[in-house]
N, C-alpha and C positions, 0 to 999 in steps of 0.2 A: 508331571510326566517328563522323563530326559526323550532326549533328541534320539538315540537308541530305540528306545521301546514304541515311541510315535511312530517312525519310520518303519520298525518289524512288524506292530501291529494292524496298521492304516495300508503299508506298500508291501509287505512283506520283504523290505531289503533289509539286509546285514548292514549295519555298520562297523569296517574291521578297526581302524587308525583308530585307539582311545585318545591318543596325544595330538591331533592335528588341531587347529585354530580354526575356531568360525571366520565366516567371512559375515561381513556387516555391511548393508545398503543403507544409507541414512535416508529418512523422505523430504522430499523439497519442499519449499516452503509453505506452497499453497497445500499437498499435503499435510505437514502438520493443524492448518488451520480446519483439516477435517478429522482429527483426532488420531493420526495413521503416526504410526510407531517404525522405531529400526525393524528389518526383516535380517534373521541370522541365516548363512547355507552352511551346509557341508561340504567341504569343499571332495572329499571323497564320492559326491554322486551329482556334484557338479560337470557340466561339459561344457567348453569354449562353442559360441556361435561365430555363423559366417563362415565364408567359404576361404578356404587354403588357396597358395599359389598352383598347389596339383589341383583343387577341383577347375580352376578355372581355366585351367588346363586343357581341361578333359572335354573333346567337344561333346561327346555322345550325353554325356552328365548335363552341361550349360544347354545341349538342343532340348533336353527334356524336363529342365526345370522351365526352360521358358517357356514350354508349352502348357506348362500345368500354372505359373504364375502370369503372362497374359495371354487366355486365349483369344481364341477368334472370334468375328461376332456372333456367328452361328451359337460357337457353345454357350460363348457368353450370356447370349439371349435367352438360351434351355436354361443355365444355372439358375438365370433371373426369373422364370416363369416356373421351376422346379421351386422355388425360395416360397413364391408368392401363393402356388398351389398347399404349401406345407404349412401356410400361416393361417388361409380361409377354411383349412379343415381341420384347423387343432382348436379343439371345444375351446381350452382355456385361453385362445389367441380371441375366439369369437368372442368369448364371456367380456375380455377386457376393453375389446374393441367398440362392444355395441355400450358400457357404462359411459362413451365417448361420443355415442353417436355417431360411431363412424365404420365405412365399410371400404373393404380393398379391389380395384376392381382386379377380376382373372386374366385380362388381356391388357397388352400394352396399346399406352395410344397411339393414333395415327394424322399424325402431321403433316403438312406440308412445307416444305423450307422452298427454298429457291438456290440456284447456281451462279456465283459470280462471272464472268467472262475473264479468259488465261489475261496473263499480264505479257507484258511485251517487258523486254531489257535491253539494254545498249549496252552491246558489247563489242570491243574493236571499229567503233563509229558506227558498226550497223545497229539497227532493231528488228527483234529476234523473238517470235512469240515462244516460252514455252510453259513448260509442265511443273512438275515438282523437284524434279532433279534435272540440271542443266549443267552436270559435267561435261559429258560429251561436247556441248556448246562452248564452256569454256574452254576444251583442249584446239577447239578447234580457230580461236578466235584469239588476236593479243590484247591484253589487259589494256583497259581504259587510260588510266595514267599509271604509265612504270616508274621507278626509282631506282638507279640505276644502284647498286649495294660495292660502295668504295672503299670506306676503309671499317673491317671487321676483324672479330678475332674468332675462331673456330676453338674451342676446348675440348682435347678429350684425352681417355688414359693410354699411355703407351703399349698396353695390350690390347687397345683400338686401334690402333696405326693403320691397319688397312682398310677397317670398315670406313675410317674417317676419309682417307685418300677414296674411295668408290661414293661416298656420299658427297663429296664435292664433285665428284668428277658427273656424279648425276647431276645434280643441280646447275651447274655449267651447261648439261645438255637441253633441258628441258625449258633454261629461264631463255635461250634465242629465240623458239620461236612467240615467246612470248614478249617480244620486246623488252626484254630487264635484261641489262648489262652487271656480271659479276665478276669484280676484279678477285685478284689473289686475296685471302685474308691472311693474318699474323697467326699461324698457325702454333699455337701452345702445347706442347703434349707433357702430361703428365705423368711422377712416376704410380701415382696409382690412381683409388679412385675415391678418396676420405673427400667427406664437403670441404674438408679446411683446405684442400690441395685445389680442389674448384674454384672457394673463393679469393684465396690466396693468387693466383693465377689472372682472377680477374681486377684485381686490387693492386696488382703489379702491372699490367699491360694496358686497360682502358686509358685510355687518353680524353681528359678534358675536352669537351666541344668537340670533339674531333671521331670519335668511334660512333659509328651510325649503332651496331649493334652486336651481341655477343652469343652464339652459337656453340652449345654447349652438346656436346653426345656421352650419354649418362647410360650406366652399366645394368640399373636395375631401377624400378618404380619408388625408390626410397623416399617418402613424403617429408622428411625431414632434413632432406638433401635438395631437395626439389626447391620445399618455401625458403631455406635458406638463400638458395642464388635468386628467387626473387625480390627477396625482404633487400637483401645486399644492392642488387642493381636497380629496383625500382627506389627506394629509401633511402640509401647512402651515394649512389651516384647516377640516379635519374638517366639511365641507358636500358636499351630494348633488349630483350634477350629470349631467344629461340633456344627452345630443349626438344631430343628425339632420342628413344629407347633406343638401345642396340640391340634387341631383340627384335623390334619392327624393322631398322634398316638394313637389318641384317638376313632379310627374305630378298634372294637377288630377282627372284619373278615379280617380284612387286618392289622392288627398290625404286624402279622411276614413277612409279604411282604415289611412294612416302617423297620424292621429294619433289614430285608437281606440287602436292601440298603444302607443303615447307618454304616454298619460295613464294607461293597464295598468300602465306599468310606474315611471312617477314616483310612483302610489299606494300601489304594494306598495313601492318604494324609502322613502318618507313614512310604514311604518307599518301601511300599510293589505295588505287581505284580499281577493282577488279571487271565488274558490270556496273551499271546506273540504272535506276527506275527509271519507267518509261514517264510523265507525270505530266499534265494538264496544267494548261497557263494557272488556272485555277490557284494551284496547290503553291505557285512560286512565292517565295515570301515566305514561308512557312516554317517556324521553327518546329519541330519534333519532340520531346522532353520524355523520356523513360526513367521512373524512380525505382527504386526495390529499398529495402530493408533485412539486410542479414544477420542471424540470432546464433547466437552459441548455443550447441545444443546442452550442452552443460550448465550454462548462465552463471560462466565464472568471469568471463571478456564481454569488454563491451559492446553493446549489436554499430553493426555499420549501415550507416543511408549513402547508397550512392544514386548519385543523379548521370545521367548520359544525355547530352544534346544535338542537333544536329545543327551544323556552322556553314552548311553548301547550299548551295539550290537545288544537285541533284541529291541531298541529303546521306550521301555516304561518307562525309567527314564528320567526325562526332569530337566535343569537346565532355571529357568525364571528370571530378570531381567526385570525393567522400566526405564524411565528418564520421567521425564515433560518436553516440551518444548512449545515456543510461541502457543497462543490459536489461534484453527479455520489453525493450518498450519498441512497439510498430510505430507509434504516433512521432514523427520529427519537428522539431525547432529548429529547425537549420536553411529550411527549404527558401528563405528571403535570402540567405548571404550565396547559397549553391547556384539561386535560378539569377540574379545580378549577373554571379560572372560568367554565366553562361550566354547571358544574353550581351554580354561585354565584349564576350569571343565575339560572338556572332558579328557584335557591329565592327571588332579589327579587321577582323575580313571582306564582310562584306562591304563596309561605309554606308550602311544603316541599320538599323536597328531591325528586326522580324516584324511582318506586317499583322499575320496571327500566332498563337502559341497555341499549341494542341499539346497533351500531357496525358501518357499512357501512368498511371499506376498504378504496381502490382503487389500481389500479394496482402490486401486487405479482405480481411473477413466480414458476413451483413452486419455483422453487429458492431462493427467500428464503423461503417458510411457516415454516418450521421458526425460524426467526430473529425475524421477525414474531412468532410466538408464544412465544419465550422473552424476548424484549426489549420491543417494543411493549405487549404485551395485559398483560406485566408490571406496566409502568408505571401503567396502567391498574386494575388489581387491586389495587396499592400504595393509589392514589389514592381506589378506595372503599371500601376494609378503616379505612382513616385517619379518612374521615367519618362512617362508621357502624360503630364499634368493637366487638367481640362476635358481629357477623352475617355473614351469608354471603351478598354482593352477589351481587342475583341482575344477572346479564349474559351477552348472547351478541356474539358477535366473529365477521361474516361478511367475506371477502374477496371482492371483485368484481372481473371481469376483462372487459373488452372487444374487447381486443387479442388473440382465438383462430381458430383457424383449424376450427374446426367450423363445417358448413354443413346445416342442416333443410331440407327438402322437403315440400311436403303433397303426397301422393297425391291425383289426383283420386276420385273416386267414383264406379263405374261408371254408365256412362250419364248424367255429370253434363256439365252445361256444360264447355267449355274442351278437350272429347273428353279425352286424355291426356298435356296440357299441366303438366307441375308448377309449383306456384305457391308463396309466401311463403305460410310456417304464420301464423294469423291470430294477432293482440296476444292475448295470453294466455296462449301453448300452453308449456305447462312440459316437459320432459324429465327425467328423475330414472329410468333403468333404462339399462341396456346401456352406456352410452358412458359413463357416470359412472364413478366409481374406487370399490371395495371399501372400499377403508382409510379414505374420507372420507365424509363427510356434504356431497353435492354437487346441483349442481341448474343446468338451464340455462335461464332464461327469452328468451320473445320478446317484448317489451313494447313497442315502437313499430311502427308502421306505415311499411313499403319500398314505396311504389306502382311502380315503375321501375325499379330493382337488386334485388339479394337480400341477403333481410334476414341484419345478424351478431343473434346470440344474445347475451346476455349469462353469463359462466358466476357460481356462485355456491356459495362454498365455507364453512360454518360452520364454523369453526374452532374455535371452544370454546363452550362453552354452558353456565348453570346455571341454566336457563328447561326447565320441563317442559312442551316444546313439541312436537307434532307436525312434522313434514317442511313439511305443508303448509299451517303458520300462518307458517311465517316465507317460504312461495312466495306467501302472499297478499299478507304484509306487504311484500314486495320489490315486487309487482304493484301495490301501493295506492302507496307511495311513488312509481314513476313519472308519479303523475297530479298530483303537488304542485310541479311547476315554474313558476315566477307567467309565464319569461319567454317560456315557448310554449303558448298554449293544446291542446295535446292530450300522446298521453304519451312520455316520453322513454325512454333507450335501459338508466339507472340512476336509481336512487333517489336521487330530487331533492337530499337532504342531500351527497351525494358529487359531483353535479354544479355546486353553487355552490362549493364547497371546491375544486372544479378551477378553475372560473373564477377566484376569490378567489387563489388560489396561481400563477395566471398574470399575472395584475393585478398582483401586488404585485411578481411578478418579473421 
């Protein structure tokens, strides 16, 4: 049967181009090893996925797809009890279920979790309880430690000339009352806006030792314009560099809102200290350690393991470190030579070494744990047995997991607002009973705020420990670390140390 007649007879489509070329998907390898073969298309009744720079444009189009891609908890909850009603009344769902032994129940369970208490922050010497977004707290308050921003270079194209001059001239106004001092920089303008003129620009002006960092305003989202001036200034001349669309800074009602942000995050890039955890003699000593693992999705480059540590007591200084190793592998070799120089950092600054080491990492699946802890945390135990000879490193080894398909509900409260609407469990609520595992020491936090979809949980599984700790000092310490991210002012979905060590391991790969 030709491609013609399949297609007329099966879809009833025409195919008209007799001359056009198949297109050829080859199968990857673990495919092949299931017997799966090339798949040829048409390219005549083929259609490009994903969305255009018009759709995304389009706000009416983006408010309605995201209602229908995540809802709310309410719907979400009907879809799930719509799914589970269509399973226990379809004979052949029953037929297969009971050769198992098994039955699905019609209603969801009912749990009970419990609520952290708010975190407090130091900001501007004070302490400051808040919630899950503390912008407002930030604008109102000056940054913990400033950097004062002295010698810089500003890039952009000659047909930015003005937007450049009003984006400095914002930044000037907004870094006073935050105590950050910003001198003139070496103002570069280009005549157009090719990467080669970007880099070129900055391969001519950066100064040795001497350029704190390089501020670049870029004409459109061009990703291969973007990695280029990373690859260039993080790789070739180890300097910091700040990028902003001219389409964002070019909304003058929101121009000093892009560049309060802008100056947040060139200070903590610089060094500097936005807020501080509020944090308990307890926790002093304490190193932090966030790992990830980032994969091609193609599995033609090699995966990156970045490690992230923290170097302060109030743990907002982080030393980062990568290695590349074999593509498409989770499992790393590298974790003895990363976690030394982390804990090397640590002793330059501090003049001792961390009294405990705590280790979020992420991105492992159930079916690697057991590997994870014979191989990884190994490595690791090697590496503090070596520097403190005799003793018995104290350390614990949590794995996090984002990627699950458990879903919370808050009950409402009789006779409370919203009649019997279920809503997003509020930032805090921990779970640790019923849906946790017997054999593990597990826990599931909700630490950011979903106004709009429903929120994922984060799940959180200790995996070894020689910290005599309660359950619920290492549910605090997961809930305080969400509030340490410099690059969103409220709190995020993991503890901060695992979420730069994802970014850092996508950056570098």
């Amino acid at each position: 049967m030709t491609f013609i007649s399949y297609f007329k007879n099966h879809y009833n489509v025409v195919i008209e181009n007799m001359d056009q070329p198949l297109l050829v998907t080859r199968p990857k390898k673990k495919d092949l090893k299931l017997g799966k073969s090339n798949i040829y298309l048409v390219p005549e009744i083929c259609h490009l996925t994903g969305l255009t720079d018009v759709n995304r444009n389009n706000f009416s189009l983006m408010k309605e797809l995201s209602r229908r891609t995540q809802p709310d908890p309410n719907t979400k909850a009907q879809k799930i009890m719509g799914f589970i009603k269509r399973i226990i009344t379809n004979e052949q769902a029953k037929e297969e279920l009971s050769k198992w032994s098994m039955s699905i129940e019609p209603d969801m369970l009912n749990i009970e979790g419990h609520l952290l208490n708010q975190e407090k922050l130091i900001m501007g010497g004070k302490e400051i309880m808040v919630g899950t977004d503390w912008r407002n707290d930030m604008l109102a308050s000056r940054v913990n430690v400033p950097v004062h921003m002295r010698s810089w270079i500003f890039v952009f194209p000659r047909k930015l000339a003005h937007l450049a001059s009003d984006v400095l001239s914002g930044m000037k106004r907004v870094a006073g009352p935050m105590g950050i001092g910003i001198d003139m920089p070496d103002m570069i303008e280009l005549v157009d806006d090719r990467t080669e003129s970007y880099i070129n620009a900055m391969r001519v002006n950066i100064k040795h030792r001497q350029t704190q960092f390089v501020f670049c305003l870029l004409t459109s989202d061009r990703k291969d314009r973007y990695d280029a001036i990373k690859v260039f200034s993080c790789c070739d001349h180890s300097v910091l560099t700040q990028c902003v669309l001219a389409n964002k800074a070019s909304n003058k009602t929101k121009l000093l809102t892009i560049c309060t942000g802008l100056v947040w995050q060139i200070n903590v890039k610089l060094g500097g200290e936005l807020w501080a955890m509020s944090l308990p003699k307890g926790l002093m000593g304490t190193m932090i350690i966030g790992i990830d693992v980032w994969h091609d999705p193609k599995r033609k480059r090699p995966s990156v393991c970045a490690v992230v540590a923290t170097r302060n007591p109030s743990m907002s200084l982080m030393y980062s470190q990568f290695v590349f190793h074999e593509a498409g592998q989770e499992i790393t070799s590298h974790l003895t030579t990363l976690i030394t120089a982390a804990r090397r950092c640590y002793y330059e600054d501090m003049g001792r070494l961390p009294e405990r080491t705590i280790i979020f990492r992420d991105g492992v699946g159930d079916g690697q744990l057991e590997v994870v802890k014979q191989y990884e945390l190994q490595q690791i135990w090697d590496c503090l047995k070596q520097e403190q000879p005799g003793q018995s490193p104290k350390v614990a080894f949590l794995v996090t997991k984002k990627r699950i398909k458990e879903r919370f509900f808050a009950v409402p409260e009789a006779g409370g607002r919203g009649g019997g609407t279920l809503r997003n469990p509020p930032p805090g609520t921990v779970v640790d009973s019923e849906v946790t595992r017997p054999e593990a020491s597990d826990f599931f936090l909700v630490s950011q705020l979903a106004r709009h979809s429903t929120v994922t949980p984060t799940h959180y599984n200790i995996l070894y420990t020689t910290l005599d700790w309660p359950a619920s000092l290492y549910q605090r310490l997961s809930y305080k670390l969400c509030h340490s991210y410099f690059n969103w002012a409220g709190t995020v979905s993991v503890p901060a140390p695992c979420l730069y060590a994802h970014k850092l391991a996508y950056l570098a790969g």
